[in-house]
N, CA, C and O atoms as CSV, one atom per row, in Angstrom:
chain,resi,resn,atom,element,x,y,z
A,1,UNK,N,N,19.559,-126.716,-141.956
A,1,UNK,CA,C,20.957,-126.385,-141.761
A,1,UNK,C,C,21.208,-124.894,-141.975
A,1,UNK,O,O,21.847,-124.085,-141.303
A,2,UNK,N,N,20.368,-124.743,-143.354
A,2,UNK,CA,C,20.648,-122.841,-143.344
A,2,UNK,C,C,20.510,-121.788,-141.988
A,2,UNK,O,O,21.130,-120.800,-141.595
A,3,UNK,N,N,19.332,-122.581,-141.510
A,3,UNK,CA,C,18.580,-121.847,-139.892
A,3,UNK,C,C,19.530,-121.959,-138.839
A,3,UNK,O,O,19.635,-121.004,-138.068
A,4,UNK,N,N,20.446,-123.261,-138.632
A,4,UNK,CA,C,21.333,-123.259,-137.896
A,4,UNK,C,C,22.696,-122.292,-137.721
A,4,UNK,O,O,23.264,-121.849,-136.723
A,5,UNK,N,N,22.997,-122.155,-139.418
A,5,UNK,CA,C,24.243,-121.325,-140.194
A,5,UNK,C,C,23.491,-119.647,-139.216
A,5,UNK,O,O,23.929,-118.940,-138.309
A,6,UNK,N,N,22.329,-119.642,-139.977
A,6,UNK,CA,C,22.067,-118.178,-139.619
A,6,UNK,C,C,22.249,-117.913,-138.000
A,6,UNK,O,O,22.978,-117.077,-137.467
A,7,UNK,N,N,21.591,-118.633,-137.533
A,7,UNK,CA,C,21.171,-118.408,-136.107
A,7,UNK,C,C,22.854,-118.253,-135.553
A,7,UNK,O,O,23.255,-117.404,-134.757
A,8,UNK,N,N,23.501,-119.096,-136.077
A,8,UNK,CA,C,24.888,-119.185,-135.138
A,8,UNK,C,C,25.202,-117.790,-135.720
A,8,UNK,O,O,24.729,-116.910,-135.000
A,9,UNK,N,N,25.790,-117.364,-136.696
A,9,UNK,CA,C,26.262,-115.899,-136.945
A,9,UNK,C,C,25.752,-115.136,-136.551
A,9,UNK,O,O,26.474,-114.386,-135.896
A,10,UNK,N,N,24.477,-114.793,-136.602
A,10,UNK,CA,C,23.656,-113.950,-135.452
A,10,UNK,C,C,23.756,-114.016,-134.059
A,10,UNK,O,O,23.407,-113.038,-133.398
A,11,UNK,N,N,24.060,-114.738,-133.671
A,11,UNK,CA,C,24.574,-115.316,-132.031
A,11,UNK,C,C,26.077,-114.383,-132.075
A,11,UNK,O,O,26.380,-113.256,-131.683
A,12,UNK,N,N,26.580,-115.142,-132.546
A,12,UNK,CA,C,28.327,-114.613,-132.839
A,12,UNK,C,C,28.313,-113.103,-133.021
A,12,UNK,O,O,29.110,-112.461,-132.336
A,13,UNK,N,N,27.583,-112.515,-133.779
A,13,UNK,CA,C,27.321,-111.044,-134.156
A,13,UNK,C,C,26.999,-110.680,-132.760
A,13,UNK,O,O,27.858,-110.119,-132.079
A,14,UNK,N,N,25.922,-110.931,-132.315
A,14,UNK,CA,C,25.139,-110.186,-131.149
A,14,UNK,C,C,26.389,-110.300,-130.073
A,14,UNK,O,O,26.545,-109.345,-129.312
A,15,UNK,N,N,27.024,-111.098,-130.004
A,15,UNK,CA,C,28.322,-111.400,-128.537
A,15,UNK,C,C,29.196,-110.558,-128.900
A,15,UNK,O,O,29.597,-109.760,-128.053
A,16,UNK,N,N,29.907,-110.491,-130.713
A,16,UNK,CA,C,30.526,-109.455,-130.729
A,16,UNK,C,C,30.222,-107.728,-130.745
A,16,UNK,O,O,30.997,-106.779,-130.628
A,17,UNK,N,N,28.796,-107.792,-130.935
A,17,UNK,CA,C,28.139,-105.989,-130.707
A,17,UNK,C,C,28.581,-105.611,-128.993
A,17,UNK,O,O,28.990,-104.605,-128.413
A,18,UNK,N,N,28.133,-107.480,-128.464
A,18,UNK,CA,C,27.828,-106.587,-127.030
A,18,UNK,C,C,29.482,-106.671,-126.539
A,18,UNK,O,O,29.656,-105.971,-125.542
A,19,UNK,N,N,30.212,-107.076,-126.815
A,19,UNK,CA,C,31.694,-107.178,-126.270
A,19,UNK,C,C,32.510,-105.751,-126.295
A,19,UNK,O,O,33.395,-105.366,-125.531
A,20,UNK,N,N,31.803,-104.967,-127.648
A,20,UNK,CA,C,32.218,-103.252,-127.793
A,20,UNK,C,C,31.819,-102.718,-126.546
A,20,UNK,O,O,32.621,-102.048,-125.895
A,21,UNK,N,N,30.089,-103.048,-125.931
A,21,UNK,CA,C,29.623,-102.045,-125.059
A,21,UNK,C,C,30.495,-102.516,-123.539
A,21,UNK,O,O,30.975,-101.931,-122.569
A,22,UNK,N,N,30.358,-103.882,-124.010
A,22,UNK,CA,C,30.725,-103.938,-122.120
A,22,UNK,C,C,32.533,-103.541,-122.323
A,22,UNK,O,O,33.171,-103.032,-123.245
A,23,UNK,N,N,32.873,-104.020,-121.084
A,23,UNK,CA,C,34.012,-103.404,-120.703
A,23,UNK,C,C,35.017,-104.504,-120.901
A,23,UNK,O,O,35.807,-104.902,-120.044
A,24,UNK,N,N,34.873,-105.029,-122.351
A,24,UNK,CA,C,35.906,-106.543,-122.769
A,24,UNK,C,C,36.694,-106.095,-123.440
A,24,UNK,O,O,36.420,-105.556,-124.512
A,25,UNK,N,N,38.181,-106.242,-122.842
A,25,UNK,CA,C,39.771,-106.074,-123.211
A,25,UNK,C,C,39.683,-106.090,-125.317
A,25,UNK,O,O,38.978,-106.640,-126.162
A,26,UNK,N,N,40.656,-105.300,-125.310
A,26,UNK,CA,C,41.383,-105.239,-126.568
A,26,UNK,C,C,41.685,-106.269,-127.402
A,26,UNK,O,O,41.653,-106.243,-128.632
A,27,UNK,N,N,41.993,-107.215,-126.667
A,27,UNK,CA,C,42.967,-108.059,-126.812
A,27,UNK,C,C,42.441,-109.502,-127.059
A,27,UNK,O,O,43.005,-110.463,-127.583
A,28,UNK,N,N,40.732,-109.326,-126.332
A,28,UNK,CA,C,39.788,-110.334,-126.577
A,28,UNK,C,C,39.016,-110.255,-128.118
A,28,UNK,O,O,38.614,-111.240,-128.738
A,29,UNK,N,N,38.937,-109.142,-128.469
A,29,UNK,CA,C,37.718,-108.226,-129.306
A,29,UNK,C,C,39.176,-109.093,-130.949
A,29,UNK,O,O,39.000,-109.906,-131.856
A,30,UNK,N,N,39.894,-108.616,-130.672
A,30,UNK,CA,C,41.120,-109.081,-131.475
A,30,UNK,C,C,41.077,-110.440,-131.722
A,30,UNK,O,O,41.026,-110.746,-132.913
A,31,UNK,N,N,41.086,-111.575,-130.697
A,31,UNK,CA,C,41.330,-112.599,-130.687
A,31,UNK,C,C,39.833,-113.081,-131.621
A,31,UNK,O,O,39.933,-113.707,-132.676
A,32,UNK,N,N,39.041,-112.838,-131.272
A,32,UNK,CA,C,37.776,-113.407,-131.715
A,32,UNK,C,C,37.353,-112.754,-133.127
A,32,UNK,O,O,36.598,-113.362,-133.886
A,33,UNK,N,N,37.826,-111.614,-133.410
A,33,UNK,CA,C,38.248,-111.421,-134.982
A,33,UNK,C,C,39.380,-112.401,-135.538
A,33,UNK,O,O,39.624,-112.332,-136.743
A,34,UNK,N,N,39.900,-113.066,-134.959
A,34,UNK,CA,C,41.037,-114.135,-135.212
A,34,UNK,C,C,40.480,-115.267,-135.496
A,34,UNK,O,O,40.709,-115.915,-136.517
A,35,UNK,N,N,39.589,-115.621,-134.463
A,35,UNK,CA,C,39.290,-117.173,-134.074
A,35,UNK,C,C,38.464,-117.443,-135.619
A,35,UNK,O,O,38.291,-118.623,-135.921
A,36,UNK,N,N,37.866,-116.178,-136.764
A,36,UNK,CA,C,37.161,-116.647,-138.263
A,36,UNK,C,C,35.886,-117.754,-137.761
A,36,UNK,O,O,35.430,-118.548,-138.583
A,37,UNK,N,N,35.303,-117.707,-136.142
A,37,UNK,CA,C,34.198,-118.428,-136.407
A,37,UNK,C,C,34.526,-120.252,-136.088
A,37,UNK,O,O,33.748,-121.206,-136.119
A,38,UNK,N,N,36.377,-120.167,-135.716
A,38,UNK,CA,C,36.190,-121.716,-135.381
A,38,UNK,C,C,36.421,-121.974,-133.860
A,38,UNK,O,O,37.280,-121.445,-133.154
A,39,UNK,N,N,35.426,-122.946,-133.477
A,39,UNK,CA,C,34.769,-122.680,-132.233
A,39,UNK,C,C,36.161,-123.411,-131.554
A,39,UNK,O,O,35.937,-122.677,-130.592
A,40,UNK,N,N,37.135,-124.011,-131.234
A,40,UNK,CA,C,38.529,-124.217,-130.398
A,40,UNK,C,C,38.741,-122.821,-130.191
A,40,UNK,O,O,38.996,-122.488,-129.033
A,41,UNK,N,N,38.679,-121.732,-131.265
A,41,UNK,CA,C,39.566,-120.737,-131.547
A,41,UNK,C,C,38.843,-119.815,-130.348
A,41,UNK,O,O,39.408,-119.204,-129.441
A,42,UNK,N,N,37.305,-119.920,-130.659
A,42,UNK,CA,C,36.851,-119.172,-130.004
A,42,UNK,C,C,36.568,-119.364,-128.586
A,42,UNK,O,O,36.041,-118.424,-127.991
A,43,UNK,N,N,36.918,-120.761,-127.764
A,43,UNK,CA,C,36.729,-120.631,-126.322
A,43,UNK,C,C,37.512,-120.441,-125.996
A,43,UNK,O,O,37.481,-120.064,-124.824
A,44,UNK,N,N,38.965,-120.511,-126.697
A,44,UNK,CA,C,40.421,-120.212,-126.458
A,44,UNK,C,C,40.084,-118.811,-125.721
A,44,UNK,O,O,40.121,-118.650,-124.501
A,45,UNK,N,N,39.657,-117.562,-126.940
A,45,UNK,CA,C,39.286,-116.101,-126.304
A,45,UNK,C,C,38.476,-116.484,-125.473
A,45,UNK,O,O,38.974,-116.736,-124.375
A,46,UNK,N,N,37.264,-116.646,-125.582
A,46,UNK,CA,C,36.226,-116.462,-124.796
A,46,UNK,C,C,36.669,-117.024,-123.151
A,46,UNK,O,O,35.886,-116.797,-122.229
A,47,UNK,N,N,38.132,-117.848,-122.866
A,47,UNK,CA,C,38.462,-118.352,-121.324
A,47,UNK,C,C,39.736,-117.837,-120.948
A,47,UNK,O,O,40.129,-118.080,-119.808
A,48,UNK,N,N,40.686,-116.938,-121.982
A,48,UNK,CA,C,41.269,-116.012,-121.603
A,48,UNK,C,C,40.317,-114.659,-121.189
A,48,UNK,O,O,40.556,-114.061,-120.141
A,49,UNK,N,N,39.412,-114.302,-121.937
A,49,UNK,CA,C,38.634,-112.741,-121.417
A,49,UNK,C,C,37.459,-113.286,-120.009
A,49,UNK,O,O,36.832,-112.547,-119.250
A,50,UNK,N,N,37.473,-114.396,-120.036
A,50,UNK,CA,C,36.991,-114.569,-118.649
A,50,UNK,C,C,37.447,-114.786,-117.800
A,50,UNK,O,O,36.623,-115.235,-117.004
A,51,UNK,N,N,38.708,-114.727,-117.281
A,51,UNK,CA,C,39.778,-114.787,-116.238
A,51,UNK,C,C,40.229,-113.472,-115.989
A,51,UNK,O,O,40.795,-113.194,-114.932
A,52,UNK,N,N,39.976,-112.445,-117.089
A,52,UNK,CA,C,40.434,-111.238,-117.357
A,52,UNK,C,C,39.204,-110.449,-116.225
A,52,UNK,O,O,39.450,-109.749,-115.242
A,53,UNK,N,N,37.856,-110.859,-116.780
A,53,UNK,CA,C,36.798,-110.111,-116.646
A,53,UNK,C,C,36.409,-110.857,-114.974
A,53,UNK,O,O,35.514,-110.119,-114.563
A,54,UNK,N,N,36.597,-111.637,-114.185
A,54,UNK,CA,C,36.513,-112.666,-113.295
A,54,UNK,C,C,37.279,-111.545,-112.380
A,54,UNK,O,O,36.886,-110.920,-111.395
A,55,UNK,N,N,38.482,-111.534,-113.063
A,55,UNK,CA,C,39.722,-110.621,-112.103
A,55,UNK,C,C,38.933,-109.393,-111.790
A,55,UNK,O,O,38.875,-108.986,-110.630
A,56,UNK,N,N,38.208,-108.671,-112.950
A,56,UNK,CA,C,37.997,-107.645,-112.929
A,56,UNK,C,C,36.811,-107.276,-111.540
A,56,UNK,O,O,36.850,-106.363,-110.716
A,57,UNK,N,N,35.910,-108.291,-111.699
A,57,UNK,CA,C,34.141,-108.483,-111.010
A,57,UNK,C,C,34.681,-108.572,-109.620
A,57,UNK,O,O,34.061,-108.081,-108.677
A,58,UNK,N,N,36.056,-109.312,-109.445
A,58,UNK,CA,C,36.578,-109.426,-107.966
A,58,UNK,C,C,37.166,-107.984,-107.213
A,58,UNK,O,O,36.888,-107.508,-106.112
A,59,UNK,N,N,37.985,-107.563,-108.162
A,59,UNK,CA,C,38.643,-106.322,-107.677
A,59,UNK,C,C,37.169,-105.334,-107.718
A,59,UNK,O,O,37.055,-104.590,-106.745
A,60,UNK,N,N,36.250,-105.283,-108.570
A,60,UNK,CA,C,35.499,-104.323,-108.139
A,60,UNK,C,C,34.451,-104.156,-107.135
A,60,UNK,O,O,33.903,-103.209,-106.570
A,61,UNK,N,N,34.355,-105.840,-107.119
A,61,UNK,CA,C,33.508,-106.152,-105.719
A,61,UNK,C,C,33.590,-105.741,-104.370
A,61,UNK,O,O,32.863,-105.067,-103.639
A,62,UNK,N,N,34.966,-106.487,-104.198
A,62,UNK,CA,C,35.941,-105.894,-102.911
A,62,UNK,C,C,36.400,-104.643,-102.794
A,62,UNK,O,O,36.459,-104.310,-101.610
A,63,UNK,N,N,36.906,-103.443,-103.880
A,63,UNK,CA,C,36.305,-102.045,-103.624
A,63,UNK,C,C,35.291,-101.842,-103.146
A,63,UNK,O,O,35.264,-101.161,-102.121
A,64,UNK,N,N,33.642,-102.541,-103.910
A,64,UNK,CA,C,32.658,-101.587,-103.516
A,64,UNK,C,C,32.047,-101.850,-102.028
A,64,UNK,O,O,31.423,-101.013,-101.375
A,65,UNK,N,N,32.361,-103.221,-101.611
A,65,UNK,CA,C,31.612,-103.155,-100.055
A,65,UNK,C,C,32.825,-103.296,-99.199
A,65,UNK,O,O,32.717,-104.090,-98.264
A,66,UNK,N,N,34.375,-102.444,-99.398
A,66,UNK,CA,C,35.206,-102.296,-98.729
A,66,UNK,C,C,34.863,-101.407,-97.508
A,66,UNK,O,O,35.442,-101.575,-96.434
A,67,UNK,N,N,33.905,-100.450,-97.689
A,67,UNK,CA,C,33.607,-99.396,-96.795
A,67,UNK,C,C,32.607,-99.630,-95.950
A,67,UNK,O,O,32.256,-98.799,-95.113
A,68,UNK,N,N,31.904,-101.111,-96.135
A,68,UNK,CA,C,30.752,-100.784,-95.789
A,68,UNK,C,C,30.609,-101.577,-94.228
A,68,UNK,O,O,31.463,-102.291,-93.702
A,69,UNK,N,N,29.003,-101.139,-93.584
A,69,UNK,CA,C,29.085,-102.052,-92.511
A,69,UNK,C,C,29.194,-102.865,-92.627
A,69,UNK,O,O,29.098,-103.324,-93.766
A,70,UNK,N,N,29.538,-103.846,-91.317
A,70,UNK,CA,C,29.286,-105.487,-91.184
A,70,UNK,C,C,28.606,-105.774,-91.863
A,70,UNK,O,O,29.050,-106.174,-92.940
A,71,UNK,N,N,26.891,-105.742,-91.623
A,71,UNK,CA,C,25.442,-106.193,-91.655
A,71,UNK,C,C,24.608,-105.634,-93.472
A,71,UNK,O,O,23.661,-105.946,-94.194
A,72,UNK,N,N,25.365,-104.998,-93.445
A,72,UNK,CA,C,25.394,-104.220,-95.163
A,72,UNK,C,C,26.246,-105.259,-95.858
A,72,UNK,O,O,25.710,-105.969,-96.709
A,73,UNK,N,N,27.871,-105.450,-95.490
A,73,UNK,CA,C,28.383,-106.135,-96.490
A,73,UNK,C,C,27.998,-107.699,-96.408
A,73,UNK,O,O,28.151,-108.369,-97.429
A,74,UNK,N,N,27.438,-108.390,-95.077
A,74,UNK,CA,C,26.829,-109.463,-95.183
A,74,UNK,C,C,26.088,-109.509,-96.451
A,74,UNK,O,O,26.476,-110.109,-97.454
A,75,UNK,N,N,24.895,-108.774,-96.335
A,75,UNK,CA,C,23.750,-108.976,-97.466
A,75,UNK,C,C,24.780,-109.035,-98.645
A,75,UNK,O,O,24.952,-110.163,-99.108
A,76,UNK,N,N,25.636,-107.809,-99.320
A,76,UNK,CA,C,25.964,-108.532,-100.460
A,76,UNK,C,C,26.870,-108.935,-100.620
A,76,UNK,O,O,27.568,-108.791,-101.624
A,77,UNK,N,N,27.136,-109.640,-99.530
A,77,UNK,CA,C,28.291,-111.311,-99.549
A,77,UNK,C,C,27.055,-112.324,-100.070
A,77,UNK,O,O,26.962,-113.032,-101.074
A,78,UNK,N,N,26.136,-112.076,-98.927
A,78,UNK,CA,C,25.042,-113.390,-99.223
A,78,UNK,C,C,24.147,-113.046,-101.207
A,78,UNK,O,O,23.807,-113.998,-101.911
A,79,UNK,N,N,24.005,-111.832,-101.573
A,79,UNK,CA,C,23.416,-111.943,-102.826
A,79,UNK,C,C,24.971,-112.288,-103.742
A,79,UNK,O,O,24.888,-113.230,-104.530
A,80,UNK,N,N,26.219,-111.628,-103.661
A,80,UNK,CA,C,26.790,-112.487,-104.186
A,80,UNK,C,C,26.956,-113.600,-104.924
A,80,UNK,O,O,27.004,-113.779,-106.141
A,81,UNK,N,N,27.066,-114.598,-103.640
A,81,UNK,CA,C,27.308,-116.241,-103.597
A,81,UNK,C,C,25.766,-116.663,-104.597
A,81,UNK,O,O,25.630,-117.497,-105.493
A,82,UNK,N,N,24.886,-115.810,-104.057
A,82,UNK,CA,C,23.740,-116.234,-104.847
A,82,UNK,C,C,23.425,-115.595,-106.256
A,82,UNK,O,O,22.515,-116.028,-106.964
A,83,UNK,N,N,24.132,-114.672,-106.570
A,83,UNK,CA,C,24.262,-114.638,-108.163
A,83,UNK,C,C,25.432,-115.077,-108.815
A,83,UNK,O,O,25.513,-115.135,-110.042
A,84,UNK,N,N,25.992,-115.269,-108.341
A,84,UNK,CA,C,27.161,-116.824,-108.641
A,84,UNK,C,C,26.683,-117.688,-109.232
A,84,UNK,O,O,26.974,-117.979,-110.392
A,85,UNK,N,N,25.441,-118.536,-108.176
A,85,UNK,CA,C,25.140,-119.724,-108.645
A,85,UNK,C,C,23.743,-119.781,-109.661
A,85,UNK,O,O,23.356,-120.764,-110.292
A,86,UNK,N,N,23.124,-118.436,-109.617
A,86,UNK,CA,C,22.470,-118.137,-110.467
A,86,UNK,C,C,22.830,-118.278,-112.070
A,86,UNK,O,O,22.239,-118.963,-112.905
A,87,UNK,N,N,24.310,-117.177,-112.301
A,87,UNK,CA,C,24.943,-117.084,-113.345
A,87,UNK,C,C,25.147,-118.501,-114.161
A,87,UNK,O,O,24.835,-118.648,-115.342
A,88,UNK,N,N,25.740,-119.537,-113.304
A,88,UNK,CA,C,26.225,-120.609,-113.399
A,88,UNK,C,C,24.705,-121.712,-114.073
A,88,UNK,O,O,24.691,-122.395,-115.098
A,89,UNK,N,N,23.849,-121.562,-113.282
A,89,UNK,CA,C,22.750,-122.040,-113.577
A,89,UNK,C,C,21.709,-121.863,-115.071
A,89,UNK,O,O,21.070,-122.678,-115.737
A,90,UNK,N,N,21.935,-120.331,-115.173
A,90,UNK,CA,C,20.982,-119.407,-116.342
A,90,UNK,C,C,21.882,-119.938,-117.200
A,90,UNK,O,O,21.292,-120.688,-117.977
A,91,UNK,N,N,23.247,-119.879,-117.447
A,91,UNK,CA,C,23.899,-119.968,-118.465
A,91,UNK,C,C,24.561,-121.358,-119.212
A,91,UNK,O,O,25.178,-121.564,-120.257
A,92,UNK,N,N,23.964,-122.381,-117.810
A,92,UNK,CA,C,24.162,-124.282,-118.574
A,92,UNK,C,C,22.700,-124.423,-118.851
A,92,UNK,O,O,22.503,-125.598,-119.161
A,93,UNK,N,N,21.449,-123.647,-118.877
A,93,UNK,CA,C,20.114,-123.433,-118.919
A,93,UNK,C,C,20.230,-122.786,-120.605
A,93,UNK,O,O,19.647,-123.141,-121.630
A,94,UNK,N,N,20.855,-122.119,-120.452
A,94,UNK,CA,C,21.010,-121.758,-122.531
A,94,UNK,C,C,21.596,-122.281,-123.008
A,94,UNK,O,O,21.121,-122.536,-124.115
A,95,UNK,N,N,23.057,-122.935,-122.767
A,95,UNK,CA,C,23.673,-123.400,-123.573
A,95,UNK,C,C,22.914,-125.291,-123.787
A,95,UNK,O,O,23.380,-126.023,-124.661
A,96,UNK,N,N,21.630,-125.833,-122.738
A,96,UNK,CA,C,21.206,-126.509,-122.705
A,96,UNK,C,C,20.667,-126.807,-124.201
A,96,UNK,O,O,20.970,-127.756,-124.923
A,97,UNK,N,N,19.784,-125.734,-124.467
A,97,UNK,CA,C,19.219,-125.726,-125.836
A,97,UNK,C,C,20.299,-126.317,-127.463
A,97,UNK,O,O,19.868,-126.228,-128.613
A,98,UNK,N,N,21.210,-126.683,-127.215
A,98,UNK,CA,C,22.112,-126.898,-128.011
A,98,UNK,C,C,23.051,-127.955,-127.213
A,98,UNK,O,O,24.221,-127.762,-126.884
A,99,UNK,N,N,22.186,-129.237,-126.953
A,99,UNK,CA,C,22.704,-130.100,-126.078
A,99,UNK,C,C,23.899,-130.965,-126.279
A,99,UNK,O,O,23.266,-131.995,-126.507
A,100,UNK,N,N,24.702,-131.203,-126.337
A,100,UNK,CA,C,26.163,-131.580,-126.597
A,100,UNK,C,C,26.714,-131.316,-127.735
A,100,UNK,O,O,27.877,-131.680,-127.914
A,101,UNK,N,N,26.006,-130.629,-128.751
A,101,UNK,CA,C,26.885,-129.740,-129.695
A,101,UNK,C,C,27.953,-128.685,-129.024
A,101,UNK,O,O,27.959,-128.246,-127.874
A,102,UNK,N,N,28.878,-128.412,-130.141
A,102,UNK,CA,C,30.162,-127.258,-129.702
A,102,UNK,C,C,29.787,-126.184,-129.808
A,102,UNK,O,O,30.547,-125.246,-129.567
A,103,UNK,N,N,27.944,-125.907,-130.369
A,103,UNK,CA,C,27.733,-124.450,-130.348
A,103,UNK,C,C,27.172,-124.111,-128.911
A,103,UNK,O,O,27.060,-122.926,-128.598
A,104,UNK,N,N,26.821,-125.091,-128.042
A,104,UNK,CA,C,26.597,-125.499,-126.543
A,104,UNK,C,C,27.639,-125.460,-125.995
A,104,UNK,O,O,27.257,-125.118,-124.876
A,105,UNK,N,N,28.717,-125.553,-125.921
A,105,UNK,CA,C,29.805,-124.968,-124.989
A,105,UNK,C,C,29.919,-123.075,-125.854
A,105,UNK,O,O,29.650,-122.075,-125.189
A,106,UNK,N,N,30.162,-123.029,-126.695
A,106,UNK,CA,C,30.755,-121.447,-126.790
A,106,UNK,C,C,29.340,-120.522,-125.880
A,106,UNK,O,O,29.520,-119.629,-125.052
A,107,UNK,N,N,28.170,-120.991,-126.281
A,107,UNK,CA,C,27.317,-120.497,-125.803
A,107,UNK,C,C,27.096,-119.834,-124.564
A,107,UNK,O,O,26.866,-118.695,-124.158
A,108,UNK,N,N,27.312,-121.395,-123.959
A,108,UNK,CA,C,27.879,-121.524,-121.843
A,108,UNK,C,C,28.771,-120.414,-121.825
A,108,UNK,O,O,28.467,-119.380,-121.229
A,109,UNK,N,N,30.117,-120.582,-122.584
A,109,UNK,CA,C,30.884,-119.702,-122.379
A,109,UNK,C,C,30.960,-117.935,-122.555
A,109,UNK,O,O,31.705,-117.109,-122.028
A,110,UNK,N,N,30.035,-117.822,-123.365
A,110,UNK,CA,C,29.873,-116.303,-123.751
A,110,UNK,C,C,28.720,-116.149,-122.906
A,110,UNK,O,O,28.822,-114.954,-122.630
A,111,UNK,N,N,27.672,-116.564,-122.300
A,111,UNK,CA,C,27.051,-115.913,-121.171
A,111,UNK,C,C,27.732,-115.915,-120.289
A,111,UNK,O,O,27.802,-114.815,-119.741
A,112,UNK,N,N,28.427,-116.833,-119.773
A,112,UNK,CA,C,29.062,-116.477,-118.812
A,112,UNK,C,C,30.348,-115.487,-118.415
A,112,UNK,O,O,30.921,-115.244,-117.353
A,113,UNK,N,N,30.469,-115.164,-119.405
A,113,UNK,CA,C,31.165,-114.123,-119.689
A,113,UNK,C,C,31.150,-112.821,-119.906
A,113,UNK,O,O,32.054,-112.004,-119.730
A,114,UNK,N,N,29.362,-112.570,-120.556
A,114,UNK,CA,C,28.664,-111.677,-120.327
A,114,UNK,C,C,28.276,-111.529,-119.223
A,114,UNK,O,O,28.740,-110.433,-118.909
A,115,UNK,N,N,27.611,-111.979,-118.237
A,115,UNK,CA,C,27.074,-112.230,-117.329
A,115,UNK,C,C,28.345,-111.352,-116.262
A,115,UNK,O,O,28.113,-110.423,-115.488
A,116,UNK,N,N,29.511,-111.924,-116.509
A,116,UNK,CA,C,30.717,-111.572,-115.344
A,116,UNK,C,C,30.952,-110.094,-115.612
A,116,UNK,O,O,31.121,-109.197,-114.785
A,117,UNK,N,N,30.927,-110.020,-117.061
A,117,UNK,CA,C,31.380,-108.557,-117.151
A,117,UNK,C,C,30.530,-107.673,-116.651
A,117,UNK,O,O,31.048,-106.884,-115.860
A,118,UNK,N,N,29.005,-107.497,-116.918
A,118,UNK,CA,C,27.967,-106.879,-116.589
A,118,UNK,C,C,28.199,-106.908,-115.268
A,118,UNK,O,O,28.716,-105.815,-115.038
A,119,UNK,N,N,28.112,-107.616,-114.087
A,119,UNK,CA,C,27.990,-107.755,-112.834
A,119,UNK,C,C,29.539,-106.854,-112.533
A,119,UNK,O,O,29.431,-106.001,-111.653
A,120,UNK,N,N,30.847,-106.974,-113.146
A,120,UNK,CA,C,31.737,-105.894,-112.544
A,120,UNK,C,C,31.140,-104.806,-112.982
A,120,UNK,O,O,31.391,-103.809,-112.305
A,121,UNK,N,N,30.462,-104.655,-113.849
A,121,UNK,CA,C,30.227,-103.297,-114.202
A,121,UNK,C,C,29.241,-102.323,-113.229
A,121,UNK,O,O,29.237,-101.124,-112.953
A,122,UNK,N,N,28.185,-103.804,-112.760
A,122,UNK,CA,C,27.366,-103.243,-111.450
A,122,UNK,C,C,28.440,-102.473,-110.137
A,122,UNK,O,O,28.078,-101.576,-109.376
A,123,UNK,N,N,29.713,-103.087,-110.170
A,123,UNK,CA,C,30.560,-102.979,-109.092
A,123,UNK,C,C,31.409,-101.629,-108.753
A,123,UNK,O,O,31.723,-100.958,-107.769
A,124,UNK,N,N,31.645,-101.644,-110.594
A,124,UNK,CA,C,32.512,-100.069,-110.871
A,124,UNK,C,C,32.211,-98.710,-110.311
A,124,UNK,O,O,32.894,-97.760,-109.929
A,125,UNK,N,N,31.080,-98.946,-110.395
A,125,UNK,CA,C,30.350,-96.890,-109.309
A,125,UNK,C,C,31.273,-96.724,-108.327
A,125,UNK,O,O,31.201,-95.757,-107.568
């Protein structure tokens, strides 16, 4: 049980280090200093900053192959759709490891959330 205690705060730590670097709202970083670690509290944030960060991966998408050719923005329409279902896949693939426990949904939820933000961030240039 101690290994479990640790591992989860270390999890929780590492999501909140990386939530400074990436480009996750104020307002999320806040909430999850709120949520004290209880996991309702925390998918609460973690599915408000992914609607946030979702919005974000869209608007920067559609900027970046706004300019581009046809046959250019095909390809990354088609890698797109396919790191979509990638994302979706890698991240019920980790939260697997923690199989119908509630530390298996926050899990799902904070890669995938990582995952969204990183990819707008690919978008932002």
């Amino acid at each position: 049980m101690k290994i479990f205690i640790a591992t989860f705060i270390a999890l929780l730590f590492s999501f909140t280090v990386q939530a400074k670097e990436l480009a996750y709202s104020v307002s999320y970083n806040q909430c999850m200093d709120k949520a004290g670690g209880v996991t309702v509290s925390m998918r609460d944030c973690l599915a408000g900053e992914i609607i946030v960060q979702d919005k974000r991966l869209n608007d920067n998408y559609k900027k970046f192959i706004s300019e581009m050719s046809s046959d250019v923005k095909k390809n990354f329409i088609d890698a797109q759709r396919q790191w979509v279902k990638f994302r979706d896949l890698d991240c019920n693939a980790f939260a697997s490891q923690e199989a119908g426990g509630t530390l298996s949904a926050v899990i799902a939820d904070s890669c995938y959330l990582k995952m969204t933000a990183q990819r707008a961030d690919d978008f932002s240039q």
